[in-house]
N, CA, C and O atoms as a GROMACS GRO file, in nm:
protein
  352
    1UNK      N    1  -1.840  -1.672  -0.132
    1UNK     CA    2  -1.968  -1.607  -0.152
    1UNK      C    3  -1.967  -1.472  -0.081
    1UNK      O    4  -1.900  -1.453   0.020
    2UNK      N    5  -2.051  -1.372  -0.142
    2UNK     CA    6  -2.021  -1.228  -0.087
    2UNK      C    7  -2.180  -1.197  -0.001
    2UNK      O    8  -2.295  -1.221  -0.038
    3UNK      N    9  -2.150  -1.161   0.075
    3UNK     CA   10  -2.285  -1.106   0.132
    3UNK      C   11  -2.279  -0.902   0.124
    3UNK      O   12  -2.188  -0.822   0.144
    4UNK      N   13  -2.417  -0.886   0.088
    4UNK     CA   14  -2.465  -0.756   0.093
    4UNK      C   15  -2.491  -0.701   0.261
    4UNK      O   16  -2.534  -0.750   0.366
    5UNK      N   17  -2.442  -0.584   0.219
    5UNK     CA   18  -2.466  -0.530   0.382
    5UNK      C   19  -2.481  -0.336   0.370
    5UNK      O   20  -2.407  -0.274   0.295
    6UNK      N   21  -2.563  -0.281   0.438
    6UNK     CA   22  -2.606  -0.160   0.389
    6UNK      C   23  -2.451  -0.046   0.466
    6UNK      O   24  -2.374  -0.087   0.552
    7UNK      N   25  -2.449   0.043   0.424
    7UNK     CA   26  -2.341   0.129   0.481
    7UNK      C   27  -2.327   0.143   0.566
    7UNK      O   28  -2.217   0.137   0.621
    8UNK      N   29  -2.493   0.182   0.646
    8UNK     CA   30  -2.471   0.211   0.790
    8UNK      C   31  -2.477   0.117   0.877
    8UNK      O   32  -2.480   0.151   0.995
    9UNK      N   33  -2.482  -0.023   0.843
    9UNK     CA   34  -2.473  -0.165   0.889
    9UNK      C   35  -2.297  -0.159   0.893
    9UNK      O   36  -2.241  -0.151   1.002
   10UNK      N   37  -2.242  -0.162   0.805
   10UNK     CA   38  -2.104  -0.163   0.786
   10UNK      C   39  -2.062  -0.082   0.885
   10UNK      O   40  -1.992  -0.151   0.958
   11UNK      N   41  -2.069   0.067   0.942
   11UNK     CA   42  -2.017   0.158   0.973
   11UNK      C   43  -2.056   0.111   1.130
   11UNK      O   44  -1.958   0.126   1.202
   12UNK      N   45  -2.140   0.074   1.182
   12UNK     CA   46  -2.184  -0.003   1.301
   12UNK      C   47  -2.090  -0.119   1.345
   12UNK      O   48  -2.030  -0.116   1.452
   13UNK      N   49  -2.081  -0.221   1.256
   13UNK     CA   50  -1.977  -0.317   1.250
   13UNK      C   51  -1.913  -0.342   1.249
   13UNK      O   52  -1.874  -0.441   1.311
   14UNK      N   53  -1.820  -0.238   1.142
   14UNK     CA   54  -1.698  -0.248   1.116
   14UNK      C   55  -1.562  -0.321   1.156
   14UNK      O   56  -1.496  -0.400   1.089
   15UNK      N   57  -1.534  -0.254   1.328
   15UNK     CA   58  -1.442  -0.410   1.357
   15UNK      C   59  -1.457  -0.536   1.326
   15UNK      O   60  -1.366  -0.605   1.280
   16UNK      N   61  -1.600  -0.583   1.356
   16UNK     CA   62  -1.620  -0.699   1.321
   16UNK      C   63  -1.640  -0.734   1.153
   16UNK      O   64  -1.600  -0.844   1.115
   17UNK      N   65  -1.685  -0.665   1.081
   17UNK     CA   66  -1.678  -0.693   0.940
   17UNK      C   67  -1.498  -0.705   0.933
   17UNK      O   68  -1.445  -0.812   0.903
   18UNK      N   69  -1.434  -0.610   0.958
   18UNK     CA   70  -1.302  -0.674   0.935
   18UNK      C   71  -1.249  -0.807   1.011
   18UNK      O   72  -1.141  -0.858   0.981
   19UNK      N   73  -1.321  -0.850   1.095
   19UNK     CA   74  -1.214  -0.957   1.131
   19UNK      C   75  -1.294  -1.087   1.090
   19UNK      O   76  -1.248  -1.198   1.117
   20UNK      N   77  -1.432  -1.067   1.013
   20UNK     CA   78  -1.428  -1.176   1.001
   20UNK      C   79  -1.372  -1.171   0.815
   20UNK      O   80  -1.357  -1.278   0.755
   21UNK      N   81  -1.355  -1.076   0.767
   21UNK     CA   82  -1.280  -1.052   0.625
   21UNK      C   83  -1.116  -1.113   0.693
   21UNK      O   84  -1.051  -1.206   0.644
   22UNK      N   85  -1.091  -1.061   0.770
   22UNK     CA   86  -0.914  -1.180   0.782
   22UNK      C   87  -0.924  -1.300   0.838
   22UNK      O   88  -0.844  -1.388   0.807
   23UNK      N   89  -1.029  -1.324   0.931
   23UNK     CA   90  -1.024  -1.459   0.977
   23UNK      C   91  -1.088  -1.562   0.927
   23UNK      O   92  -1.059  -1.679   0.953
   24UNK      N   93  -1.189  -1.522   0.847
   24UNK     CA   94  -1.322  -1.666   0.800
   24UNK      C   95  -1.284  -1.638   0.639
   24UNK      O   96  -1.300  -1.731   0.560
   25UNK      N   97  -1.236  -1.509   0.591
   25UNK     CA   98  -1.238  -1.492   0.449
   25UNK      C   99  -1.344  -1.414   0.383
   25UNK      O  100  -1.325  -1.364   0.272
   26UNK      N  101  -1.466  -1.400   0.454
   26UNK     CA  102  -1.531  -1.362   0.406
   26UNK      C  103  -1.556  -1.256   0.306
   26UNK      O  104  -1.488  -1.156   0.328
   27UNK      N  105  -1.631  -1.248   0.205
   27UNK     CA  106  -1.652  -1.089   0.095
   27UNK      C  107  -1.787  -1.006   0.130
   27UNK      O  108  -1.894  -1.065   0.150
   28UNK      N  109  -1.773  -0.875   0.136
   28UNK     CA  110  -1.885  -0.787   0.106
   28UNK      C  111  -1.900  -0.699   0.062
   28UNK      O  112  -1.811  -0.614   0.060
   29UNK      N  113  -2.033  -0.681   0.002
   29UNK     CA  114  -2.034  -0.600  -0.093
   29UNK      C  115  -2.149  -0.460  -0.012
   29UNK      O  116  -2.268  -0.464   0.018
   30UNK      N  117  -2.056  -0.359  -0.002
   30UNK     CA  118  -2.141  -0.264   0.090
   30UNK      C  119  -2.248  -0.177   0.002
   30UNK      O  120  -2.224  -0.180  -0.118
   31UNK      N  121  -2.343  -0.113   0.035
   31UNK     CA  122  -2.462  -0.055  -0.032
   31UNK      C  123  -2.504   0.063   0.031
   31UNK      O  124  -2.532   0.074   0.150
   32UNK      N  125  -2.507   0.174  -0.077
   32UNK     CA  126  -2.533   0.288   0.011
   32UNK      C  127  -2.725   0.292  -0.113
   32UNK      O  128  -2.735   0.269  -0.234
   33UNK      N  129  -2.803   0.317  -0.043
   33UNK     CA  130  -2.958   0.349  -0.109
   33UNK      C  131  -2.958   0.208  -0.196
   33UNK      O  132  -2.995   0.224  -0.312
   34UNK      N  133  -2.923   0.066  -0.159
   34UNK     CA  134  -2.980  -0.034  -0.210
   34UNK      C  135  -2.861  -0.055  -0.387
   34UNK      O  136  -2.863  -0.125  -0.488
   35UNK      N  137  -2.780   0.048  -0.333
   35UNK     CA  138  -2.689   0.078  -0.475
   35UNK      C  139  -2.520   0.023  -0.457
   35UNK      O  140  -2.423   0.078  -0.404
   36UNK      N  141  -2.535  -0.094  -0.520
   36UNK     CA  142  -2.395  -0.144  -0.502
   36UNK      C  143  -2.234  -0.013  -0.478
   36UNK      O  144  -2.199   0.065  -0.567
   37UNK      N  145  -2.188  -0.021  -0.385
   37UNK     CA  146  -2.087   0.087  -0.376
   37UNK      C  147  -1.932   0.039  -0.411
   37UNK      O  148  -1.846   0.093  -0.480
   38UNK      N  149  -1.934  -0.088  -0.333
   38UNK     CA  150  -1.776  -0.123  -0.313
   38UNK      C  151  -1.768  -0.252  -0.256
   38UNK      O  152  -1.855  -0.267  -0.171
   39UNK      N  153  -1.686  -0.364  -0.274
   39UNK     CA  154  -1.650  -0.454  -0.199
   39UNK      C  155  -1.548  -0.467  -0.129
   39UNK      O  156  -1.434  -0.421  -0.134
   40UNK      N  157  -1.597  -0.527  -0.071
   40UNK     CA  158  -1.490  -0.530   0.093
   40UNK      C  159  -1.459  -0.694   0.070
   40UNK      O  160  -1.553  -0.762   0.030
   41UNK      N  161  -1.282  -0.785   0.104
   41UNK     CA  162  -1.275  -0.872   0.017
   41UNK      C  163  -1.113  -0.913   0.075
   41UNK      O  164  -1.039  -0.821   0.041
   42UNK      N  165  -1.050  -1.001   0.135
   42UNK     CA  166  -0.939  -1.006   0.215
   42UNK      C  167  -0.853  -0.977   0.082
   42UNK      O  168  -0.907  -0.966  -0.028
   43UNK      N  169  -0.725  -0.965   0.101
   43UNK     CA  170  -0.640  -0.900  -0.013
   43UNK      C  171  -0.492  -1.047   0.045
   43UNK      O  172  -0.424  -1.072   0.145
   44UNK      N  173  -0.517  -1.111  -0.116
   44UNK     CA  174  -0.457  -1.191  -0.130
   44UNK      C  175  -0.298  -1.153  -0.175
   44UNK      O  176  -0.262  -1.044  -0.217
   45UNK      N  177  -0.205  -1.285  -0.153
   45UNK     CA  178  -0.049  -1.197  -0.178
   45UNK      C  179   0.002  -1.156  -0.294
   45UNK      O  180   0.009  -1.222  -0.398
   46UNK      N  181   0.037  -1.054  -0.276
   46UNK     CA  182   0.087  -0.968  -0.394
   46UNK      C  183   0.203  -1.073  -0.464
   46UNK      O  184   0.281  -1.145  -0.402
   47UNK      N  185   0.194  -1.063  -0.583
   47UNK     CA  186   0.273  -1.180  -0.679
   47UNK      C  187   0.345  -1.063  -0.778
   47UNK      O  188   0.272  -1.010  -0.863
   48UNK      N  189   0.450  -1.033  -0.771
   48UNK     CA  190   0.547  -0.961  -0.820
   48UNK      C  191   0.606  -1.035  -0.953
   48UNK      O  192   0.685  -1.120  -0.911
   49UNK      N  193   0.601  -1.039  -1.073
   49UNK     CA  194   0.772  -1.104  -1.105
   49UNK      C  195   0.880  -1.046  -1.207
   49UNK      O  196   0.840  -0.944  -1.265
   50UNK      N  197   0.954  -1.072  -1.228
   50UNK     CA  198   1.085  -0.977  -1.245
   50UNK      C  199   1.072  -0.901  -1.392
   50UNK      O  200   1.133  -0.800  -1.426
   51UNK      N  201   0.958  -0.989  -1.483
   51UNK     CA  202   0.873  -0.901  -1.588
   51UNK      C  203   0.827  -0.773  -1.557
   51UNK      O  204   0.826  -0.675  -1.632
   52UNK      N  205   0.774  -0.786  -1.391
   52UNK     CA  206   0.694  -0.663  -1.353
   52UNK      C  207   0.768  -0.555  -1.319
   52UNK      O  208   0.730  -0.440  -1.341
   53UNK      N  209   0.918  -0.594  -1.245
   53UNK     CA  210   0.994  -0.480  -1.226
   53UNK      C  211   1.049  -0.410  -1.314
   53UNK      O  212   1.090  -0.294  -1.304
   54UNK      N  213   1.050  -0.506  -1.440
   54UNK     CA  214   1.155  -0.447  -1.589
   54UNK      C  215   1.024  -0.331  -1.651
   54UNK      O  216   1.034  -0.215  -1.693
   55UNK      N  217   0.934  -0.400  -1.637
   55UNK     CA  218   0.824  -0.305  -1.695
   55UNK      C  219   0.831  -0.191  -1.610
   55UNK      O  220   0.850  -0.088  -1.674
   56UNK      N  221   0.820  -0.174  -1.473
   56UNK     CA  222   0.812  -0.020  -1.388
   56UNK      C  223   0.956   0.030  -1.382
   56UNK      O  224   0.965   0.143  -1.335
   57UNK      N  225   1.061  -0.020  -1.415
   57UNK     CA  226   1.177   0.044  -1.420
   57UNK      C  227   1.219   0.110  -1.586
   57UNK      O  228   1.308   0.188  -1.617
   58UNK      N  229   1.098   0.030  -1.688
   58UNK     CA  230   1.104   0.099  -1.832
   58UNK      C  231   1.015   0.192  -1.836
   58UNK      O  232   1.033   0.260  -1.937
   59UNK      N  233   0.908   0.236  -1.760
   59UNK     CA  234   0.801   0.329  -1.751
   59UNK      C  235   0.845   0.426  -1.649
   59UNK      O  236   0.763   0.512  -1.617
   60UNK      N  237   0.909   0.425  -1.618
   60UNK     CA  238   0.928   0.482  -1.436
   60UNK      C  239   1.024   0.629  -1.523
   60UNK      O  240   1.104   0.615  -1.616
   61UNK      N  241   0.981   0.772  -1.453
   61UNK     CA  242   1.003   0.886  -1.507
   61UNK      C  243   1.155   0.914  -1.519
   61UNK      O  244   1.209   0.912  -1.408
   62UNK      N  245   1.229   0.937  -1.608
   62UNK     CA  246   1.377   0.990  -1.620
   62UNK      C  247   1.438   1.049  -1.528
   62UNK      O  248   1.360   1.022  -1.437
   63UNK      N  249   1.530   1.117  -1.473
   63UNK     CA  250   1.572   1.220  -1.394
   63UNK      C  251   1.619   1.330  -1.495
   63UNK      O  252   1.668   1.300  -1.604
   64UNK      N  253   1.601   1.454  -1.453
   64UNK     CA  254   1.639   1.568  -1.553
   64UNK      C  255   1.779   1.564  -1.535
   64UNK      O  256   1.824   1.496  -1.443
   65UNK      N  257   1.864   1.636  -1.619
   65UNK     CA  258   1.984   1.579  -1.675
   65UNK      C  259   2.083   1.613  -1.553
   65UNK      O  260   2.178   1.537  -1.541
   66UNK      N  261   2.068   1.752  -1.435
   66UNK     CA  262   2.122   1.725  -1.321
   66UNK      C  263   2.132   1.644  -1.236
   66UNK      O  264   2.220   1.609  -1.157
   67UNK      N  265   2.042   1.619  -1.257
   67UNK     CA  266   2.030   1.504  -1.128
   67UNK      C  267   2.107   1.396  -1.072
   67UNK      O  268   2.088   1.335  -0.967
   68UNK      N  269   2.186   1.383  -1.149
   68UNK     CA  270   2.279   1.302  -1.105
   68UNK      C  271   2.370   1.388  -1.048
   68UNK      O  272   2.370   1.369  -0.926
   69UNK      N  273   2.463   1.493  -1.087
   69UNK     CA  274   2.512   1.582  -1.056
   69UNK      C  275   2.521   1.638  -0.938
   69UNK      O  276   2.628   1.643  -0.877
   70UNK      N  277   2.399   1.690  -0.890
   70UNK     CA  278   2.298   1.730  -0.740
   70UNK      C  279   2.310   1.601  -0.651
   70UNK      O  280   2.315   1.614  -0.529
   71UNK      N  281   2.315   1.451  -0.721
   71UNK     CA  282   2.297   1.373  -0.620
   71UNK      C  283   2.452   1.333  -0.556
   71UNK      O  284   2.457   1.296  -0.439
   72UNK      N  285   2.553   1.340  -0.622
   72UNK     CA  286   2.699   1.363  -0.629
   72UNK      C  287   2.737   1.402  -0.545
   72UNK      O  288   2.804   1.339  -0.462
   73UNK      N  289   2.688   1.576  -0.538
   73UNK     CA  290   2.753   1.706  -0.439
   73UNK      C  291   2.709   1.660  -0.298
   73UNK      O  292   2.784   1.658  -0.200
   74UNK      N  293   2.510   1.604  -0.300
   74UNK     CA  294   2.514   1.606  -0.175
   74UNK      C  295   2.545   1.465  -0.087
   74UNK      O  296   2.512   1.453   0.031
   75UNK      N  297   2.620   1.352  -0.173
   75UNK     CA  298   2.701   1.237  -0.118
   75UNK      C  299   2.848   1.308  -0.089
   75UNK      O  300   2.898   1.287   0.022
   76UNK      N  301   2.896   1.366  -0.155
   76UNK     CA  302   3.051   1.434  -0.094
   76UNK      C  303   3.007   1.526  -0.026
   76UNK      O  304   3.103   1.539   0.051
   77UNK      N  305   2.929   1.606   0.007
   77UNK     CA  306   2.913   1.720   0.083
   77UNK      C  307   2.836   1.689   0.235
   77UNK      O  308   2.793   1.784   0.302
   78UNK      N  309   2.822   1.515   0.292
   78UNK     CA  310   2.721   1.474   0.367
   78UNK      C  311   2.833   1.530   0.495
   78UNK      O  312   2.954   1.545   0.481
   79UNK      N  313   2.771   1.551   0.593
   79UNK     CA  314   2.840   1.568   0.739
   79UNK      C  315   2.894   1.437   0.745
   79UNK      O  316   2.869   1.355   0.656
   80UNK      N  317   2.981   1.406   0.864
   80UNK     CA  318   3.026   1.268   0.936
   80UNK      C  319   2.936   1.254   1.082
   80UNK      O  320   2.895   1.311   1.183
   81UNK      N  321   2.943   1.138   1.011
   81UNK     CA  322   2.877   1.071   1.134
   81UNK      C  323   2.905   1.092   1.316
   81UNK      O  324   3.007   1.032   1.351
   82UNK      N  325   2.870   1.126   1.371
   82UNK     CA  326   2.899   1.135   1.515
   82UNK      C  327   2.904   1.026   1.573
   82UNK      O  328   2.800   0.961   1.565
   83UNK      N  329   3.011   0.966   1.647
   83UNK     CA  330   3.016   0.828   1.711
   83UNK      C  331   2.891   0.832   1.797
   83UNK      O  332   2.858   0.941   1.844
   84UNK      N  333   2.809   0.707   1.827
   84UNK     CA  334   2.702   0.733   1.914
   84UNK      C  335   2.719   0.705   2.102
   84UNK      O  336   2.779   0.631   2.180
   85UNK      N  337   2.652   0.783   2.103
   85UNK     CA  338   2.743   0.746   2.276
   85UNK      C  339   2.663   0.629   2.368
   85UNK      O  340   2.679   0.606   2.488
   86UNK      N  341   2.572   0.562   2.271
   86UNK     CA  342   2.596   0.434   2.312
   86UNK      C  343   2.625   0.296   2.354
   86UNK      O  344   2.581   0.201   2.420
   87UNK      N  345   2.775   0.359   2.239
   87UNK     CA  346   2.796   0.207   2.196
   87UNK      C  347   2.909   0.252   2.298
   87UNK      O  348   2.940   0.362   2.344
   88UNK      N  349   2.958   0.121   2.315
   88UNK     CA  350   3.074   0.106   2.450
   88UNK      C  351   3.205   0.101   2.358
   88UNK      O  352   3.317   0.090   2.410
   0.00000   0.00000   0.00000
């Protein structure tokens, strides 16, 4: 169940509106002039699945046709590593 709470109630509260949003669960729905604005609402776990990656790796923007090229030069062209002088 969501409880209403006015903005400047929220903005007063706030730590505590968040902890009882992670600890009890609670939802709210904040109000600026009696006018629904936004809910506030714990954020449940992100559920990924391998449909979802094929889809953002088929949508996901090209590289222009250098780019591979550019990415080439600056893997052969990287400095060497400096031994670190922490390790014994």
């Amino acid at each position: 169940m969501e409880s209403y709470i006015s903005a400047t109630e929220a903005v007063r509260n706030f730590s505590d509106l968040l902890n009882r949003i992670r600890y009890r669960g609670e939802e709210f729905v904040i109000e600026r002039g009696g006018e629904p604005i936004c809910r506030m609402a714990p954020v449940g776990p992100r559920v990924f699945t391998l449909a979802d990656l094929i889809e953002v790796l088929r949508t996901a923007p090209k590289p222009d046709p250098g780019y591979w090229d550019d990415l080439e030069d600056i893997i052969k062209n990287q400095p060497p590593v400096q031994e670190s002088p922490w390790e014994r």
